[in-house]
N, C-alpha and C positions, 0 to 999 in steps of 0.2 A: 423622598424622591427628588433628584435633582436634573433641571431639565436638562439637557443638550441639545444643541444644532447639528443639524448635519448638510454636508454639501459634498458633491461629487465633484472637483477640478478635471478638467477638459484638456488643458495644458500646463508645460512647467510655471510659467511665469506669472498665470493665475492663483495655480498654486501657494508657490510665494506670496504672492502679494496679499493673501484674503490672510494665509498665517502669519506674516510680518507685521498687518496691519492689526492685529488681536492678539494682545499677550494673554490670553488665557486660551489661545485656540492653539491644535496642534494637527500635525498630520498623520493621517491610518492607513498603515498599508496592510499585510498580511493578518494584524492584530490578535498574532496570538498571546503576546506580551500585553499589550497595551489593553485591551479588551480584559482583561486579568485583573490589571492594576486597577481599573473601573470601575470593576466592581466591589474591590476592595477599598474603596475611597481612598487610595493614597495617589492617584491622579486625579482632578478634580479642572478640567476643561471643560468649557462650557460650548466649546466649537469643536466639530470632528470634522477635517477637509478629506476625502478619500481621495486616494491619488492610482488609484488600482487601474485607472484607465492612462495613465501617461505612457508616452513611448518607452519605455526603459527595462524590458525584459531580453536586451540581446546578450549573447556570450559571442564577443568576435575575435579573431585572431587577430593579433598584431604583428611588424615584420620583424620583433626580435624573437619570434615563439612565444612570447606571453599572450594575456587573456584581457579583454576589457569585458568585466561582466555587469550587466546595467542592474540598477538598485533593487529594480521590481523583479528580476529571474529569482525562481524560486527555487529554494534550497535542493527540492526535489529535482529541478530541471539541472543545473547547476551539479553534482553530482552525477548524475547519468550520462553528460554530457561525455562524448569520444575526448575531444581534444584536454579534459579535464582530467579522465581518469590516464589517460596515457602519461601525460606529461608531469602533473601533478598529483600525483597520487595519493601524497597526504591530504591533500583537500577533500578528495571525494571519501576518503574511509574516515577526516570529520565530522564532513556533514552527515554519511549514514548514522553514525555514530551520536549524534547530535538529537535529533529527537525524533519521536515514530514517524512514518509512514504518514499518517494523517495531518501532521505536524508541519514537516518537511513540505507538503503539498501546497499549504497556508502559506507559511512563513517565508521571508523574502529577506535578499542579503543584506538589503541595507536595513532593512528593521534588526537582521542580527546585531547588523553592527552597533545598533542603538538599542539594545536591548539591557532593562535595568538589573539587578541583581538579584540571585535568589534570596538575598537573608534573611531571614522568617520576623526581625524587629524590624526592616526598611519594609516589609509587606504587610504586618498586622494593622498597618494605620495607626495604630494606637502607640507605641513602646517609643521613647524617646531615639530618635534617630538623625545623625547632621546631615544626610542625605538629604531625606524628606523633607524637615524643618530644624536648618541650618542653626548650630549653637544650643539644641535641645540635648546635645550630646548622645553618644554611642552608648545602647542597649547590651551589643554584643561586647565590649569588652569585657565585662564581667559577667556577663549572661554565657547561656550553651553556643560556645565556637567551633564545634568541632570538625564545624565543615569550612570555617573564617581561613582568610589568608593568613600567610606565614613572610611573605615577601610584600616588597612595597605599601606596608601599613604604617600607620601614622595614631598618633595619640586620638584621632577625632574618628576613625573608621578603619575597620578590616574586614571588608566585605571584600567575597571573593568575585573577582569576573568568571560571568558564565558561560561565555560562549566556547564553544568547540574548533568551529571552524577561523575565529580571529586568532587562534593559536598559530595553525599551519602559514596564514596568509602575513602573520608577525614573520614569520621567519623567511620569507618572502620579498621581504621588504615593499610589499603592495601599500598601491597611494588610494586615498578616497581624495575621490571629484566631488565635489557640492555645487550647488547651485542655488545662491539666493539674494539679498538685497544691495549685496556692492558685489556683485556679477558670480562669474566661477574661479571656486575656489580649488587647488589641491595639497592634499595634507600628506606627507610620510607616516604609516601608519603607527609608527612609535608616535609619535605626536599627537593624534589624534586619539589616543585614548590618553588619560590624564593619571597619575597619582593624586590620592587623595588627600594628601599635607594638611593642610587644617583649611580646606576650602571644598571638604568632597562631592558637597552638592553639585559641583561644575567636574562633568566626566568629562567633556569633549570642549573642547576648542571654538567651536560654532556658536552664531549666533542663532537666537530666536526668529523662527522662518527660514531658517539656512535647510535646503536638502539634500541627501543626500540623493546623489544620480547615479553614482558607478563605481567599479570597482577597478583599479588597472593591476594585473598582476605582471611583474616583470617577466621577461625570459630568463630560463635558468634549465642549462642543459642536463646539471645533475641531479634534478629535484625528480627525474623519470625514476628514482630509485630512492624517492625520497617515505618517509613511514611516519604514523600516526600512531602512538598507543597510548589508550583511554584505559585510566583504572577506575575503577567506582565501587561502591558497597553494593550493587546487584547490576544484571547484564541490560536489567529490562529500563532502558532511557533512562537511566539515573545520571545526574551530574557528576562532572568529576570529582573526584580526591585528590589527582594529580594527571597530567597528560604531559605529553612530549611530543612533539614534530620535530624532526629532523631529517637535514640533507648533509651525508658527509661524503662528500669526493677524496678519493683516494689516487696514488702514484705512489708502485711500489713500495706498499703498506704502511706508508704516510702520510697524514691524514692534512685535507686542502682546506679551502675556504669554507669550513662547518659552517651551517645553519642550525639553532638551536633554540627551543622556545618553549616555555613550561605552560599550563593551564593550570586551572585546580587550585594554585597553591598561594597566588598572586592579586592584589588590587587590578591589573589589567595584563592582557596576553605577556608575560615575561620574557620576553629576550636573554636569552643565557649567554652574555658578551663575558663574563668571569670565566667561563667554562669552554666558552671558542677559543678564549685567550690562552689557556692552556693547550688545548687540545692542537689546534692549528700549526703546524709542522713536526705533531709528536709520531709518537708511533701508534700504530689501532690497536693498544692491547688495555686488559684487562684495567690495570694497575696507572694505567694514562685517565682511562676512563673515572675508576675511583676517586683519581685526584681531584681531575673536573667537576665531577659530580659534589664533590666535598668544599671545593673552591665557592660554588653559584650557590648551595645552601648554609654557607658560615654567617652570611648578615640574618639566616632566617630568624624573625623574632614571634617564637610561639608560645603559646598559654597550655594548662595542664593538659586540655582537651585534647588541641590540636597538634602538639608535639610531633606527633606522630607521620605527620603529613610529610614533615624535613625528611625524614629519613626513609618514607616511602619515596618521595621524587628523587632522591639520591637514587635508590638502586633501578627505580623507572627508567634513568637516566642511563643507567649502567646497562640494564637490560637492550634501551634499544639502540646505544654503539656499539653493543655486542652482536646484537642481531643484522645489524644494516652493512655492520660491515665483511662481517660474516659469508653474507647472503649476496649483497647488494641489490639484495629488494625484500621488502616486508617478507614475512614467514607467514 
């Protein structure tokens, strides 16, 4: 048994300061990640700060139509939310999407954002992994990948990113705010998740003590028709295999400023900027879409298992600029 501290923070800047001032201390908010990794000894803190009482659960409007949603809103609230589901709608059919009911209630967005990876060798504690203990080398390369990324992998790691809703919010182009020992920070959220090159234990940009506070999601008048579609191996809260957010504005069946972003398939939420590239002044057909589609999974580099995943997010891809533009709202 290994003991732990625990303390409850009163404010941000306490906060901060008790986990800056302890490198082995970290902070608990919803805990349905972290409590996990606990018990599997592959976190091994010896301070828990709870921060469940700071101010940080608002979802406010801002004056370009965007959202600032604070770290502590919960997925649950966050999703239900009027100005969310109207306007952004791939976010809220994430998050449901994302995990049960009981889950969603727990779990808070800035812990999604910082939330570690399912990969059964980064979680056994035991199986050599450079996440956990950097230079031990990758289990999953030649171990069972068949759920492993296909994009942005590297000779040291190809562990898939899990989240649901960092997909939608990638394509968004939403900033995280932090808050910690050289004052407040904000990141573009392509940046603040990281590729894992030969350094994958460092996911995020952040320093030790750095918190996460909020969420800013831009205004984006097209994104009122914007779509989410989750594929998985069963309906009931499984993680993906591959997912898709997108927003594509159209003018006289000519397709605008695409937004596009894969899940599932990637070391972190993937921006499909090969597949805008195409796509962005072509026409909405069928035969534009396969190109794109074929364009953002050409560098995919998969193993026997997971092969398969390339040429599912291809046609995942296909499926919903066919649907979105079709429709101009989810089906």
């Amino acid at each position: 048994m290994r003991p732990i501290s625990y303390s409850r923070a009163g404010d941000i800047a306490g906060a901060i300061a008790t986990v800056s001032s302890d490198p082995t201390s970290d902070f608990l908010a919803g805990g349905t990640t972290e409590v996990d990794l606990l018990r599997q000894n592959v976190l091994l803190p010896r301070r828990l700060v709870d921060i469940n009482d700071l101010p940080l659960t608002e979802i406010e409007d801002r004056p370009d139509g965007g959202l600032y949603i604070g770290a502590l809103a919960r997925m649950s609230d966050v999703a239900e939310a009027p100005m969310v589901r109207e306007r952004f709608p791939m976010m809220a059919e994430a998050l449901v999407l994302g995990a049960s009911a009981q889950l969603r209630n727990m779990a808070s967005m800035g812990g999604n954002m910082m939330q570690r990876t399912r990969c059964g060798y980064f979680r056994d504690g035991v199986s050599p992994c450079n996440k956990r203990e950097p230079a031990s080398g990758c289990s999953a390369l030649d171990g069972f990948n068949r759920g492993h990324a296909v994009l942005g992998v590297s000779d040291h790691c190809i562990a898939t990113h899990p989240s649901d809703v960092a997909v939608p919010l990638m394509a968004l182009d939403a900033r995280i705010h932090t808050e910690g020992p050289r004052g407040r920070r904000v990141y573009a959220i392509d940046d603040f998740f990281l590729q894992p090159g030969d350094t994958p234990h460092l996911e995020h940009p952040i320093e030790h003590g750095e918190l996460v506070v909020g969420i800013e999601v831009p205004g984006m008048a097209a994104a009122r028709t914007s779509m989410y579609l989750k594929v998985r191996d069963r309906e009931s809260y499984e993680f993906a295999l591959t997912s898709v957010a997108a927003v594509v504005p159209m003018a006289d069946g000519v397709i605008g400023d695409v937004r596009l972003t894969l899940g599932g398939v990637a070391t972190k939420p993937w921006r499909a900027r090969r597949a805008e590239e195409v796509l962005r002044g072509a026409p909405a057909d069928r035969e534009t879409f396969a190109r794109a589609a074929r364009e953002e999974l050409a560098p995919a580099r998969t193993t026997q298992l997971n092969a398969f995943k390339a040429e599912l997010a291809r046609r995942t891809m296909v499926r919903v600029l066919e649907t979105i533009t079709a429709t101009g709202s989810p089906s």
